[in-house]
N, C-alpha and C positions, 0 to 999 in steps of 0.2 A: 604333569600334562596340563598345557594349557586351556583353561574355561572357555567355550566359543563367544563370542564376543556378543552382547544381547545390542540389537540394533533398536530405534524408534517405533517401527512397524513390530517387532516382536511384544514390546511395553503396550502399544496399543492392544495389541490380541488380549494379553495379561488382564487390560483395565475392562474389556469389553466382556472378557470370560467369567472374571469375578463381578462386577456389576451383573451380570444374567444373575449368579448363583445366590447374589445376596438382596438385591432389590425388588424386583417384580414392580415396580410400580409406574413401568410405561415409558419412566423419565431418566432410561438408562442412557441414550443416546446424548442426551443433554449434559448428563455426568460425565460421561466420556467425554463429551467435546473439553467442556473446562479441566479435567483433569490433562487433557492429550495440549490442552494449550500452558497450562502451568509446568509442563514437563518442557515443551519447549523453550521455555524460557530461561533456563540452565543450559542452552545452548545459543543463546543470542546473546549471551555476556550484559544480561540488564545487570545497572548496578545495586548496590545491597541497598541505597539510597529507595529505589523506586521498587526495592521487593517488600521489603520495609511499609511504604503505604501501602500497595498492594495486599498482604498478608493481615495489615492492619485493618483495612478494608474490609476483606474478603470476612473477617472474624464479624465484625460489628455488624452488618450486613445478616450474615447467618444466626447470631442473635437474635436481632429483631424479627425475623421472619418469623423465626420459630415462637416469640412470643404472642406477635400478630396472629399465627396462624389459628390459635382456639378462638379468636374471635370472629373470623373469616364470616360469618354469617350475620354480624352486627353493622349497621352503618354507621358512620364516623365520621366526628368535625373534627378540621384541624383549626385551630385559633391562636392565635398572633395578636402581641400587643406589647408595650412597652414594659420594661424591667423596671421602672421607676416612680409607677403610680402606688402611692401608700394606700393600708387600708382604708383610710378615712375617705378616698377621693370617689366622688360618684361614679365613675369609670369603672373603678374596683368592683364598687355594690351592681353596676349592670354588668360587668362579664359575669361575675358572680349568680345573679340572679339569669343569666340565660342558660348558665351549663346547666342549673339549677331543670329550669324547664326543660333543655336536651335530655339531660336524664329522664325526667319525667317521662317522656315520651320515647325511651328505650334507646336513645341514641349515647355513644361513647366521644368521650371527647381528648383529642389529644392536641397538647402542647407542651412547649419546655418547663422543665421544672424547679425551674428559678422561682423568683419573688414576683410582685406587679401582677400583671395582668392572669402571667401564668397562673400564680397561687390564686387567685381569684376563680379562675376557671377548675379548679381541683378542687377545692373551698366548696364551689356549689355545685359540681359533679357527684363528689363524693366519690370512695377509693375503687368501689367496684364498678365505675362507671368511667375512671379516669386512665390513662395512658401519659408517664412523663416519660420525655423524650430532650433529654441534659446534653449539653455539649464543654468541653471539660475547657477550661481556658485556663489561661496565665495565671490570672486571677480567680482560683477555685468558685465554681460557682456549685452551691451547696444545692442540695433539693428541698424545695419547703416543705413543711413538717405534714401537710397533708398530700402527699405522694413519698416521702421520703421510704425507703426498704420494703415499697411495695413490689412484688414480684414484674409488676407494670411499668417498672422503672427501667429505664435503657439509659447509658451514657455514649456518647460516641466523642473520638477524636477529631473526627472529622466535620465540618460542617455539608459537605456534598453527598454525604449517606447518613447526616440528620435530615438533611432536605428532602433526597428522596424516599426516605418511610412518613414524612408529612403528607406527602402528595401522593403516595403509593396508596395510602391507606385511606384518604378521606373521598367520602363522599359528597364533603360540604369544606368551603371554607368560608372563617370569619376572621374578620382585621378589626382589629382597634384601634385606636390610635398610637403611634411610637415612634421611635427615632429611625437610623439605619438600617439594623436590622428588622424592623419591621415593614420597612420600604421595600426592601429583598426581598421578602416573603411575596408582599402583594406582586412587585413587580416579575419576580419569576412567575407566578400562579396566571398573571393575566398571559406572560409571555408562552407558557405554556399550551394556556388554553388555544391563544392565536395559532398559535401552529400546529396543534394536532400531538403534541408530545406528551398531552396525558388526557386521561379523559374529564370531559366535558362534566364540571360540577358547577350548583351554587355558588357564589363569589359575594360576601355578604361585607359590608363596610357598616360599622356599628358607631353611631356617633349619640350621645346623648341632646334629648331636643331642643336643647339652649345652646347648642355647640356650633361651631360653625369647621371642624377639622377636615371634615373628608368634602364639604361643599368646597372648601376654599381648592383643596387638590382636584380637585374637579373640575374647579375652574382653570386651572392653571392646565390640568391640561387639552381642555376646550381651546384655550387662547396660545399656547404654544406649540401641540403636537398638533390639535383638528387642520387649527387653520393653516399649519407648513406641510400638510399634507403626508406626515407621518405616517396617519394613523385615520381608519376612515370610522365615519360615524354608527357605523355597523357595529364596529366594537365596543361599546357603550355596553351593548347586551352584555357583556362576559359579567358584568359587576351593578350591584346594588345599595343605596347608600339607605340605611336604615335606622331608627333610635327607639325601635319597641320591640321587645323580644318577642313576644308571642306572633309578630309580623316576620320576626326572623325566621323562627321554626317553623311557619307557616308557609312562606319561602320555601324551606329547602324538602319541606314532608311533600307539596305541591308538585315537587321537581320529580320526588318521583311517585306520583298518585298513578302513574301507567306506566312512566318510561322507567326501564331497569335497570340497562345498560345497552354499549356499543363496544364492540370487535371489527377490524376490519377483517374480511376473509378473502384473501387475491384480491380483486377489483372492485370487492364492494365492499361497502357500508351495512353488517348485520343490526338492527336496532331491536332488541328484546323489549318485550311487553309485558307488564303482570299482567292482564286485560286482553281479551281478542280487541280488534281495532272497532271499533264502532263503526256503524255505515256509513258510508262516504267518508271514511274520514280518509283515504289512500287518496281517493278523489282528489279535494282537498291537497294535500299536500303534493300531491302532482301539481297540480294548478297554479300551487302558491310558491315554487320552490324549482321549480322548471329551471331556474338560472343554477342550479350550482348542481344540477344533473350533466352525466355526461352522455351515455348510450340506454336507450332504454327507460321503463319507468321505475317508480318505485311499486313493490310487491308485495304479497303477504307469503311468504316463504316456509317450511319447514326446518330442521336444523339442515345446518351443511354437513357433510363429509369431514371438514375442516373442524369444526365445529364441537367433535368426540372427545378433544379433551377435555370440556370444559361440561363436565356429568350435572352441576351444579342447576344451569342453564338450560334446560334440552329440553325441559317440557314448558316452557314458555314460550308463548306466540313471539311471533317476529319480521321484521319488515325488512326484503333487499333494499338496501338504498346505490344505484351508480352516483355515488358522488365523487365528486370533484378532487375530496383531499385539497381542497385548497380553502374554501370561505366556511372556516368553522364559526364565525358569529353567526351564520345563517343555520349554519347545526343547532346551534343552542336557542335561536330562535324555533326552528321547528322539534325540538323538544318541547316549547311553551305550546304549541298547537298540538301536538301529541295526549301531551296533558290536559290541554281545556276539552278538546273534542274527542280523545281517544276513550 
């Protein structure tokens, strides 16, 4: 006797029945969707080429999450800088001596876990304070010996989900100075920040005080991108060029001395606050910010409805924002007013 034949709609039921029975945690709908779309995929004839990265992906990704996730309540720099400064080089001794103070100040720091800058930043992190985050190449790149077979260790195939657990995870970033790859970094991080595709962090550029590397890029692009009209002068805000550490961290603990975080929720802008707002400060930022509202003012709100998943959040103050979704250097400017006057 022939098996009746199981259709796509029946696998659905399947995936939806057994997620109730084994989950409970809210984010069954979510597990279904990606399972119900990997099912499909065995019917669109993708080749073994592109299941391949996919699978690849989808592993390295779930790794890291799951590593990330017991730290979920620490904030985090991601830092960036060149594979080729030796220990001897003063560069070395300043990343070194800043993770150094991040730690101090309970902050976690992650970067690759190669030589140069990176081992610098692990060097004066220290292991329980550190996250390497390795990208496997041609050429084996080994992990220096102060991250190596810590359980903080992650390697990935790919560089476009080493990039996004950089960005996912930091709440601050810092650049040193380096070659390609460290141009990538900065320039995805600023590109990011312009459009709204991650959230609004610190952007710190670390030069030592006799240097001239990030002034001279600075210049360059004042004179090439401001004035062809690229790029408007507004965006200056996303980035800071600095050569003291304790201005560094100073910097990024400032950024959030009130402001916690942002969600968008439908059409607006939720802004958390550790802090009720001070008075007048909604005022204030009406006043100063009117350009990149769209209907309505800004508010001091409750959580939303929306808002339920995120348990973490919910007893923090917070402010509607109607924004624009469009001029986030004017975001991260009125986070600095947040911050001074909040």
């Amino acid at each position: 006797m022939d098996q009746p034949k199981v259709t796509l709609p029946d696998i659905e039921a399947q995936i939806g029945e057994w997620l109730r029975d084994k989950s409970g945690s809210g984010n069954e709908a979510l597990i279904a969707e990606m399972i119900r779309t990997i099912v499909k995929l065995a019917g669109d004839g993708t080749s073994r080429g592109d299941l391949k990265i996919l699978n690849r992906a989808l592993k390295e990704l779930r790794h890291a999450f799951k590593v990330f996730a017991r730290y979920s309540s620490v904030r985090k720099v991601s830092i960036f800088g060149s594979t080729h400064i030796q220990e001897s080089d003063p560069y070395y001794h300043l990343a070194k001596q800043l993770a150094d103070r991040l730690a101090q100040e309970g902050l976690m720091v992650i970067t690759g876990a190669g030589p140069g800058i990176m081992q610098a930043d692990h060097e004066g992190a220290g292991r329980d304070s550190s996250f390497g985050v390795n990208i496997r190449l041609p050429a084996a790149q080994q992990a220096n010996p102060f991250i190596k077979d810590d359980a903080k260790l992650m390697s990935f195939h790919f560089f476009f989900t080493r990039k996004l657990m950089f960005v996912k995870e930091a709440d601050a970033v810092v650049i040193f100075p380096g070659g390609f790859g460290t141009h990538d970094e900065l320039t995805e991080s600023l590109t990011l920040a312009q459009t709204g595709k991650s959230q609004i962090v610190p952007i710190i550029l670390m030069d030592l005080p006799d240097r001239q590397y990030w002034s001279q890029w600075e210049r360059f692009v004042r004179e090439a991108m401001l004035t062809r009209g690229y790029i408007s002068g507004k965006e200056f805000s996303f980035f800071k060029i600095m050569d003291n550490c304790d201005a560094a961290v100073g910097e990024i603990e400032t950024f959030y001395r009130n402001f916690h975080s942002y969600r968008f929720v439908k059409q607006d802008l939720v802004i958390r606050l550790n802090h009720p707002p001070a008075p007048g400060l909604i005022d204030t930022l009406n006043q100063s910010f009117g350009d990149v509202l769209t209907k309505g003012k800004i508010r001091q709100t409750e959580p939303l409805a929306d808002e339920t998943d995120d348990q973490g959040t919910l007893h923090l103050p917070r402010l509607s924002v109607p924004f624009n979704r469009q001029d986030f250097a004017r975001l991260r400017e009125m986070i600095d007013v947040i911050n001074l006057e909040g």
